[in-house]
N, C-alpha and C positions, 0 to 999 in steps of 0.2 A: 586333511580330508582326502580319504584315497576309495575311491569310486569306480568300480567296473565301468568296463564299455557298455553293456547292458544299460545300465543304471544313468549314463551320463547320454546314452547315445534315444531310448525311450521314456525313462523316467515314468513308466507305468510299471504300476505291482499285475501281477499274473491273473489274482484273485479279482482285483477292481471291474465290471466295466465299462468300455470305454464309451463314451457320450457322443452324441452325435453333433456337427459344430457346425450345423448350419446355421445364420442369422436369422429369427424370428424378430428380432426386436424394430422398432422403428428408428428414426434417422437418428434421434438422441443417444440411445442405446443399446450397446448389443445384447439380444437376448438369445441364448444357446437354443436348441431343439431341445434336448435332454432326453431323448429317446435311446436307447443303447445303439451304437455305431456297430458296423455291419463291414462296412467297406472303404479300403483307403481310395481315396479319388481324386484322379492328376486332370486338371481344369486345363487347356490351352484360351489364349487369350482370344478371344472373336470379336475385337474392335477394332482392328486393323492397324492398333498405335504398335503391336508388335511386344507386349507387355511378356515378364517371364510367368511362366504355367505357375498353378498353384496348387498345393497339395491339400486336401480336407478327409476326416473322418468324417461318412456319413451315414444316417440311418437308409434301409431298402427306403423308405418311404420319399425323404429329400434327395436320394438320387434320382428316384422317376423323375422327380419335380424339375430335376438341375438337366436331365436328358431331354426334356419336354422344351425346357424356355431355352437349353443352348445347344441343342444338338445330337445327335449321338458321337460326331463327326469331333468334335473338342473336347471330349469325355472320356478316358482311362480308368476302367474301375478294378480294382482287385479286393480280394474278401481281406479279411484280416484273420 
């Protein structure tokens, strides 16, 4: 199996796009947005355990949401 960097390092086709991954679901299970994704988005932790940041694709709509409940100030957004 011999795989570009492209292929091994995104694993998304050009054509597809890409979903938005924010959690709707409840505590049993996760349920995606499924809106088309907009923006890569670096999360820092705001609970003070010191947690490493996390990266999400999210739709314009669940970023307001995710700036609204954690801040502007832990929030990194770039488009995609």
């Amino acid at each position: 199996m011999d795989l570009t960097f492209d292929e091994i390092a995104l694993g998304w086709d050009d054509d597809v796009p890409l979903e938005c991954e924010c959690d709707h679901g409840d505590d049993e299970a996760y349920a995606p947005c499924g809106r088309r994704a907009k923006w890569r988005v670096t999360i820092d932790c705001t609970c003070g355990e010191d947690h490493p940041r996390t990266v999400e694709l999210l739709c314009t709509k669940c970023l307001r949401t995710a700036r609204k409940d954690l801040g502007d100030e832990a929030i990194t957004a770039r488009p995609l």
